[in-house]
PDB file as gemmi writes it, atoms N, CA and C in Angstrom:
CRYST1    1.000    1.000    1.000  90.00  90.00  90.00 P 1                      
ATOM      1  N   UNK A   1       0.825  -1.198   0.000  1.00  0.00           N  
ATOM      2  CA  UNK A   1       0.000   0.000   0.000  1.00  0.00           C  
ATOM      3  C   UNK A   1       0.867   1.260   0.000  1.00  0.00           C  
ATOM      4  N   UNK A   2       1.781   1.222   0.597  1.00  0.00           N  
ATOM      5  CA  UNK A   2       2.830   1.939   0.673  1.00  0.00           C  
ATOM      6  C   UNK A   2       3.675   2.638  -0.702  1.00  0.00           C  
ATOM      7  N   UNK A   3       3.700   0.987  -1.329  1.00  0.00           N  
ATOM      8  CA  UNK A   3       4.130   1.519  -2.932  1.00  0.00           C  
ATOM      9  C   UNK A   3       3.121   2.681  -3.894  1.00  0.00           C  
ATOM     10  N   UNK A   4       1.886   2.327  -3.871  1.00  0.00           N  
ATOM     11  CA  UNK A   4       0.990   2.979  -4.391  1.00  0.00           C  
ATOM     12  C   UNK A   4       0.728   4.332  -3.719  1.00  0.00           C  
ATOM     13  N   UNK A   5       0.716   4.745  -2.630  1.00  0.00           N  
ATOM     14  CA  UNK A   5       0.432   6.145  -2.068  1.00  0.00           C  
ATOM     15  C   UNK A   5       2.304   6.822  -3.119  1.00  0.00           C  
ATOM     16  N   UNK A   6       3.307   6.472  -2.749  1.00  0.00           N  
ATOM     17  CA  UNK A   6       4.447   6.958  -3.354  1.00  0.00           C  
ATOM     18  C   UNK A   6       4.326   7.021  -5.026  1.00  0.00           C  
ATOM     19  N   UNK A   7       3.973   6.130  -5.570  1.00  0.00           N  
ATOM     20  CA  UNK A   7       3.577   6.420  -6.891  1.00  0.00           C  
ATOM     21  C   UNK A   7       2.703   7.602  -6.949  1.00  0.00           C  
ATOM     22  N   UNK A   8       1.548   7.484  -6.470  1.00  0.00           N  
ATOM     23  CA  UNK A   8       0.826   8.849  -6.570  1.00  0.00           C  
ATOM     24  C   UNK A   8       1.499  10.081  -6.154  1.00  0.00           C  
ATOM     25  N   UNK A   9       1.840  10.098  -5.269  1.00  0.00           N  
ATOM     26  CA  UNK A   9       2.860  10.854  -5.132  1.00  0.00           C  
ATOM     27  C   UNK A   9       3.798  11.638  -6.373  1.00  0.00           C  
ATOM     28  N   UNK A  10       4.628  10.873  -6.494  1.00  0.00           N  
ATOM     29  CA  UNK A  10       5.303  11.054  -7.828  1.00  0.00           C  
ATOM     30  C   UNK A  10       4.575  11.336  -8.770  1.00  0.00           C  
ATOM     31  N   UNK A  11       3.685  10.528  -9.201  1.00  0.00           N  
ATOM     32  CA  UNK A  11       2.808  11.317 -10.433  1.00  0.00           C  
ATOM     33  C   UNK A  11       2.075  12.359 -10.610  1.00  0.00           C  
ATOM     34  N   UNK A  12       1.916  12.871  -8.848  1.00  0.00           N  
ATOM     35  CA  UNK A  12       0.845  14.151  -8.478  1.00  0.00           C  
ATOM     36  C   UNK A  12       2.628  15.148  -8.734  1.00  0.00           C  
ATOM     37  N   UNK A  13       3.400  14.991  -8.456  1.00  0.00           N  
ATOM     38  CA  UNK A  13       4.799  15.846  -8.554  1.00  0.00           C  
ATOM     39  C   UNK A  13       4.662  16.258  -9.747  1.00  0.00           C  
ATOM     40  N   UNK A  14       5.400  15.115 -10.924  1.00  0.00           N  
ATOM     41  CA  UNK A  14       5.071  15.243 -12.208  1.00  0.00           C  
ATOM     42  C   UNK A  14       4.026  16.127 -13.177  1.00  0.00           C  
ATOM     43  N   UNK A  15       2.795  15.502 -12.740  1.00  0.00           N  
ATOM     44  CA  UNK A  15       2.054  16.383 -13.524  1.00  0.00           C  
ATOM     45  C   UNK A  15       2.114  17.646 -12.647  1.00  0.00           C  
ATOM     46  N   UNK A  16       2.369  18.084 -11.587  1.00  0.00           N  
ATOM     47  CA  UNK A  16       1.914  19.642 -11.112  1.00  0.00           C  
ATOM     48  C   UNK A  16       3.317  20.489 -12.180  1.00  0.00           C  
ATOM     49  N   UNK A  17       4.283  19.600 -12.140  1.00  0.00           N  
ATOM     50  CA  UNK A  17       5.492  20.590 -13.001  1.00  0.00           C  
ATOM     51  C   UNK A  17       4.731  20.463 -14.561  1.00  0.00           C  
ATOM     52  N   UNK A  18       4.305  19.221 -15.110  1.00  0.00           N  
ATOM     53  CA  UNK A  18       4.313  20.111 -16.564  1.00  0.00           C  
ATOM     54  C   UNK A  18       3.273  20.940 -16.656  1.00  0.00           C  
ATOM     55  N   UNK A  19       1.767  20.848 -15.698  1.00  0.00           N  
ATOM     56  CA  UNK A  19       1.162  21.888 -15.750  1.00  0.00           C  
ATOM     57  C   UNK A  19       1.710  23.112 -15.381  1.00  0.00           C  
ATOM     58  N   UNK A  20       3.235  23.318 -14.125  1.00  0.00           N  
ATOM     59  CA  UNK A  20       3.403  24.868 -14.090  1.00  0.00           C  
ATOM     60  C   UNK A  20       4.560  25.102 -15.559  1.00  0.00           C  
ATOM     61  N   UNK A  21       5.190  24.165 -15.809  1.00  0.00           N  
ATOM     62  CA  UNK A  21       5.609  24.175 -17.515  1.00  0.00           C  
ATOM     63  C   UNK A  21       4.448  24.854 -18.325  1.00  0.00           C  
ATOM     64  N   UNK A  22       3.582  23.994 -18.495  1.00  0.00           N  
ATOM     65  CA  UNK A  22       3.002  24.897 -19.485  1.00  0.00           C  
ATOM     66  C   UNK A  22       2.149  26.245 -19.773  1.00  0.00           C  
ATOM     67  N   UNK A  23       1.554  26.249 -18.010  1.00  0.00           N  
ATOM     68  CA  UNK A  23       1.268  27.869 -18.265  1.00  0.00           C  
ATOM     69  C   UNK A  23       2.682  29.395 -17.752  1.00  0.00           C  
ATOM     70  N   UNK A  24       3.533  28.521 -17.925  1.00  0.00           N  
ATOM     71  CA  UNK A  24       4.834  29.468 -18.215  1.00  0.00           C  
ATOM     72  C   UNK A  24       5.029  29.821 -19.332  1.00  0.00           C  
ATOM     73  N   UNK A  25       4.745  28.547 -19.851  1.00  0.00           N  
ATOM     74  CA  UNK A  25       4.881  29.078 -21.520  1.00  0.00           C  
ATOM     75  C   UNK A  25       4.170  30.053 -22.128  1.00  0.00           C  
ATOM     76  N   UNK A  26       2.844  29.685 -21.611  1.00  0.00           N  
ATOM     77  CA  UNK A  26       2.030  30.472 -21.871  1.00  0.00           C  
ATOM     78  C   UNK A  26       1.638  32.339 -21.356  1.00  0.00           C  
ATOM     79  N   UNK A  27       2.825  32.569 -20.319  1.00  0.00           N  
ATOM     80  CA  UNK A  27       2.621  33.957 -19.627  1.00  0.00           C  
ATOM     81  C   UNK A  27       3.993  34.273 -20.484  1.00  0.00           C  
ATOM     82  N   UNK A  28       4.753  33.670 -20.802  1.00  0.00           N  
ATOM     83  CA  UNK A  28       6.221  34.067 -21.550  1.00  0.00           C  
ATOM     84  C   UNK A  28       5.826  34.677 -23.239  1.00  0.00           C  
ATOM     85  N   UNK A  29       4.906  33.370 -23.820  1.00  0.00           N  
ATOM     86  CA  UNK A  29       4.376  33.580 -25.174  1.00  0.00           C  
ATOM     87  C   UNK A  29       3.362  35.234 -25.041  1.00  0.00           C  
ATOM     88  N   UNK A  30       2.845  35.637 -23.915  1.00  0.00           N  
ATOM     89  CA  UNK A  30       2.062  36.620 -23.405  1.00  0.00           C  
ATOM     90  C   UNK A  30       3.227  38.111 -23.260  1.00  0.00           C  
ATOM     91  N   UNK A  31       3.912  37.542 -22.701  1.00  0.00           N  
ATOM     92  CA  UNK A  31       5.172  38.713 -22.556  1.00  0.00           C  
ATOM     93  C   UNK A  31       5.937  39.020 -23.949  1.00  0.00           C  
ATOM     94  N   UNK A  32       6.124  38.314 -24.951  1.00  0.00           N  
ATOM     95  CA  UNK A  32       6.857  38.727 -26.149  1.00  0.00           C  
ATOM     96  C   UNK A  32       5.836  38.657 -26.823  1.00  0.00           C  
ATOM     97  N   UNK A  33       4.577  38.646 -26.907  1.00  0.00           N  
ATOM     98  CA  UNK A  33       3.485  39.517 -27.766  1.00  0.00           C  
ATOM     99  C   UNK A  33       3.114  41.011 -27.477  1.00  0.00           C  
ATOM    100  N   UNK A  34       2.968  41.175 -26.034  1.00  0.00           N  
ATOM    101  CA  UNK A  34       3.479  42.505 -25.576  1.00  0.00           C  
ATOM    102  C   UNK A  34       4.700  43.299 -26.317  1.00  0.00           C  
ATOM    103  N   UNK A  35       5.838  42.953 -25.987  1.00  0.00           N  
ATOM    104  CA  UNK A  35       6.890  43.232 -26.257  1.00  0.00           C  
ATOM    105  C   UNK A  35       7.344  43.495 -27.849  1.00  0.00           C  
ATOM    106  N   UNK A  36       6.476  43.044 -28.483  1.00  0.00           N  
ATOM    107  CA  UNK A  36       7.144  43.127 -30.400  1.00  0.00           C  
ATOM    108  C   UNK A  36       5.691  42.621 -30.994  1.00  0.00           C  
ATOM    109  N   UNK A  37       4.584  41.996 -30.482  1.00  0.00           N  
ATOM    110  CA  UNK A  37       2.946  41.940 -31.204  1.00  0.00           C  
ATOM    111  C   UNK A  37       2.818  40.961 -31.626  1.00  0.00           C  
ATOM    112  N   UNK A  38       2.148  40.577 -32.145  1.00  0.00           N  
ATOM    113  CA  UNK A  38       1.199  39.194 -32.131  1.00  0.00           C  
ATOM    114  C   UNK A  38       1.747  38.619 -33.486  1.00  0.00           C  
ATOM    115  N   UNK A  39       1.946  39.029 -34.449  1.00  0.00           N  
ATOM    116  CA  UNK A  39       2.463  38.605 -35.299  1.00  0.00           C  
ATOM    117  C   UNK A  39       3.460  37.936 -35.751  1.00  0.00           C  
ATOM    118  N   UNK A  40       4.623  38.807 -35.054  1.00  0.00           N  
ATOM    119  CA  UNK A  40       5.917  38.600 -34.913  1.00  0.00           C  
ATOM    120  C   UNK A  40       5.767  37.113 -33.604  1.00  0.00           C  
ATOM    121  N   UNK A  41       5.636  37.157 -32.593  1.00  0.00           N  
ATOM    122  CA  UNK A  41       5.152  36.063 -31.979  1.00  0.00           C  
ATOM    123  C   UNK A  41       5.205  34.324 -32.490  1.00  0.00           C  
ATOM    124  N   UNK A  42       4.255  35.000 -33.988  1.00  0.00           N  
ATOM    125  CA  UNK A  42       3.937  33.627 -33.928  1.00  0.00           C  
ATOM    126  C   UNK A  42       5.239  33.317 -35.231  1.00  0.00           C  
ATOM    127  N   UNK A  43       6.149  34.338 -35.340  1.00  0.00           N  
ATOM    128  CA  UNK A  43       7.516  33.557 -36.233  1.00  0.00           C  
ATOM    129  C   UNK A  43       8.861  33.333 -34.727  1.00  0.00           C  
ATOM    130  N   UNK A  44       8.647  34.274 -34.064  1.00  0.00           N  
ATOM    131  CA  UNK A  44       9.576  33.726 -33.029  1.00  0.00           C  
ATOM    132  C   UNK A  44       9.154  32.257 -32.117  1.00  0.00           C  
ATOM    133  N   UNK A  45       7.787  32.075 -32.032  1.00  0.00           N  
ATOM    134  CA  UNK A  45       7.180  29.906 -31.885  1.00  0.00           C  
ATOM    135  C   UNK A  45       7.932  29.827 -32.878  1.00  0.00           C  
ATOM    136  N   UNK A  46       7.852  29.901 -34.054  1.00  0.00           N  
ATOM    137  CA  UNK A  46       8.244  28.659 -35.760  1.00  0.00           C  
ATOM    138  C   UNK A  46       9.798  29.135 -35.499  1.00  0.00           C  
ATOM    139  N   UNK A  47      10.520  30.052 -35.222  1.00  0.00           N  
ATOM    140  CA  UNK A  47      11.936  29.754 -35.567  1.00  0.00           C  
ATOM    141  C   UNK A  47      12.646  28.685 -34.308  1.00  0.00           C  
ATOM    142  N   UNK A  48      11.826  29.217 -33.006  1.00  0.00           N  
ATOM    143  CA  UNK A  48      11.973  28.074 -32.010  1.00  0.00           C  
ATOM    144  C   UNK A  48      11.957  26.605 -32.130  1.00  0.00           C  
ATOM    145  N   UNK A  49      10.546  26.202 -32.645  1.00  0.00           N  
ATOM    146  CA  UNK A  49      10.576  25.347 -33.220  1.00  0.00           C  
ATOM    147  C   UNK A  49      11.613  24.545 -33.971  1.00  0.00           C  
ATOM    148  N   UNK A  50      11.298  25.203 -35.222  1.00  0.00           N  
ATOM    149  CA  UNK A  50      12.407  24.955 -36.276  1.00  0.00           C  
ATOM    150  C   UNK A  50      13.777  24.373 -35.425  1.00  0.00           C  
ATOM    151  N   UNK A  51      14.262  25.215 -34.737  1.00  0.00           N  
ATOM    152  CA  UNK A  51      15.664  25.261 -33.967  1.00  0.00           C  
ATOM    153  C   UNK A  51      15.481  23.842 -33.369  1.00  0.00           C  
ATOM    154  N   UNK A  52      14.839  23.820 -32.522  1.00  0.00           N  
ATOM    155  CA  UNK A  52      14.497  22.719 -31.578  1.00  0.00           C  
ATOM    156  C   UNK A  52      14.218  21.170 -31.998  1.00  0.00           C  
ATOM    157  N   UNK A  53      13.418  21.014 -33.230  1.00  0.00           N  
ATOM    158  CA  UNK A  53      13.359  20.456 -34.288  1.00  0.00           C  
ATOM    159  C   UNK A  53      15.017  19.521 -34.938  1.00  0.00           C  
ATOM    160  N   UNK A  54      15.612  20.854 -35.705  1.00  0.00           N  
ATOM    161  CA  UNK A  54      16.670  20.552 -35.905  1.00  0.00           C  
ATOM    162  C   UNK A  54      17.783  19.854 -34.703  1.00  0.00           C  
ATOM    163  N   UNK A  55      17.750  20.335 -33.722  1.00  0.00           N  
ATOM    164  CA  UNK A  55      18.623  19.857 -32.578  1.00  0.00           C  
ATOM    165  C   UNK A  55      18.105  18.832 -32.085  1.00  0.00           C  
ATOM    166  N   UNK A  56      16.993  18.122 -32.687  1.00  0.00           N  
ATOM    167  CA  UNK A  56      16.293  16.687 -31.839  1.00  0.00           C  
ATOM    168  C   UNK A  56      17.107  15.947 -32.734  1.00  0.00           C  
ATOM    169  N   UNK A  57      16.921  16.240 -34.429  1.00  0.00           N  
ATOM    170  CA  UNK A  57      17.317  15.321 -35.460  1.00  0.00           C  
ATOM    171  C   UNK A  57      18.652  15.642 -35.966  1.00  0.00           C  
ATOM    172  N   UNK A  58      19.311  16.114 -35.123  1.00  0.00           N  
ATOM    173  CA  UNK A  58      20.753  16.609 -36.155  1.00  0.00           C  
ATOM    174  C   UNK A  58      21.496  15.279 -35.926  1.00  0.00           C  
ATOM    175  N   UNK A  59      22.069  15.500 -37.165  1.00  0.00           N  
ATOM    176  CA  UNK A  59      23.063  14.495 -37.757  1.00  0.00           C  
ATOM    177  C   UNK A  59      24.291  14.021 -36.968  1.00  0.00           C  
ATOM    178  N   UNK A  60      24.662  13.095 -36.229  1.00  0.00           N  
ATOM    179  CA  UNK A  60      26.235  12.786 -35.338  1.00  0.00           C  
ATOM    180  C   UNK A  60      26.593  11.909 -36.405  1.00  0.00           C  
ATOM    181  N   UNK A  61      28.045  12.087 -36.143  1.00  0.00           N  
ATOM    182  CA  UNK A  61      29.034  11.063 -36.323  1.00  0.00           C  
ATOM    183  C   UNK A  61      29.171   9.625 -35.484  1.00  0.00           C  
ATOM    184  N   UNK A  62      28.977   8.346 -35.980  1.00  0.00           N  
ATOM    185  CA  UNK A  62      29.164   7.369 -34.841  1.00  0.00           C  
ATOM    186  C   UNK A  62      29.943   7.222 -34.161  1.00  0.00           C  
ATOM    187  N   UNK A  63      29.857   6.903 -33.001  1.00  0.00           N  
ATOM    188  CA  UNK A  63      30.744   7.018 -31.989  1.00  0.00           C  
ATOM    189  C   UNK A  63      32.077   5.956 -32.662  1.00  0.00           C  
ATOM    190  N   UNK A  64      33.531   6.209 -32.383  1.00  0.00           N  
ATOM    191  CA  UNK A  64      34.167   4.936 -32.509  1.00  0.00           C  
ATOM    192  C   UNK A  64      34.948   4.376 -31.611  1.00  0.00           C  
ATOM    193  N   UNK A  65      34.462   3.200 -31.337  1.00  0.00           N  
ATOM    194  CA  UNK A  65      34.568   2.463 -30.193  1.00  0.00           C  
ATOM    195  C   UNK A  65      35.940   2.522 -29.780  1.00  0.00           C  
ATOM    196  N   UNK A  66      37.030   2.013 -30.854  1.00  0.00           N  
ATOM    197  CA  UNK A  66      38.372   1.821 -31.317  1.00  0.00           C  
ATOM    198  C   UNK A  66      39.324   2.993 -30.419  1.00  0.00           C  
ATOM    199  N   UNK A  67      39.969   3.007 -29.869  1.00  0.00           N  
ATOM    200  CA  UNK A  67      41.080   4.449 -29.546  1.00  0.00           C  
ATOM    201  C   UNK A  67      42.146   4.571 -30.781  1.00  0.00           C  
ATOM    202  N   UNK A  68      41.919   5.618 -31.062  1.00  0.00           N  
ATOM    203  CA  UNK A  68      42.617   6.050 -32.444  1.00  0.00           C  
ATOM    204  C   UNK A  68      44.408   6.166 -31.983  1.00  0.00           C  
ATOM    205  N   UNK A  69      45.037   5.792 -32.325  1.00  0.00           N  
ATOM    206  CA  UNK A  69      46.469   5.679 -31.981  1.00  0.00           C  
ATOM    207  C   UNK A  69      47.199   6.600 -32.961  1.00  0.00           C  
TER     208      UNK A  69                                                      
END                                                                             
């Protein structure tokens, strides 16, 4: 019983951060519409994106196992 109150636990942790995650995002996305307007806004999301995007899928070199001598 013990296990299960700690799981909840943890999962009540969890979700309280990505809910305060996401309405951060959302008072931040609020502050640079202020700051430069609604328009502009929604290319500074897409270049974020974009960026973020690229840095999930960018290209590495394989590691090599070998020590190069």
């Amino acid at each position: 019983m013990k296990v299960f109150a700690e799981i909840a636990l943890i999962w009540g942790i969890v979700l309280a951060f990505i809910l305060a995650v996401f309405l951060l995002n959302f008072w931040l996305v609020h502050q640079i519409e202020l700051l430069v307007g609604a328009k502009v806004t929604w290319y500074i999301i897409g270049v974020g994106a974009l960026m973020t995007t690229g840095w999930i899928f960018r290209r590495r070199e394989p590691k090599d196992t070998e020590e190069k001598a």
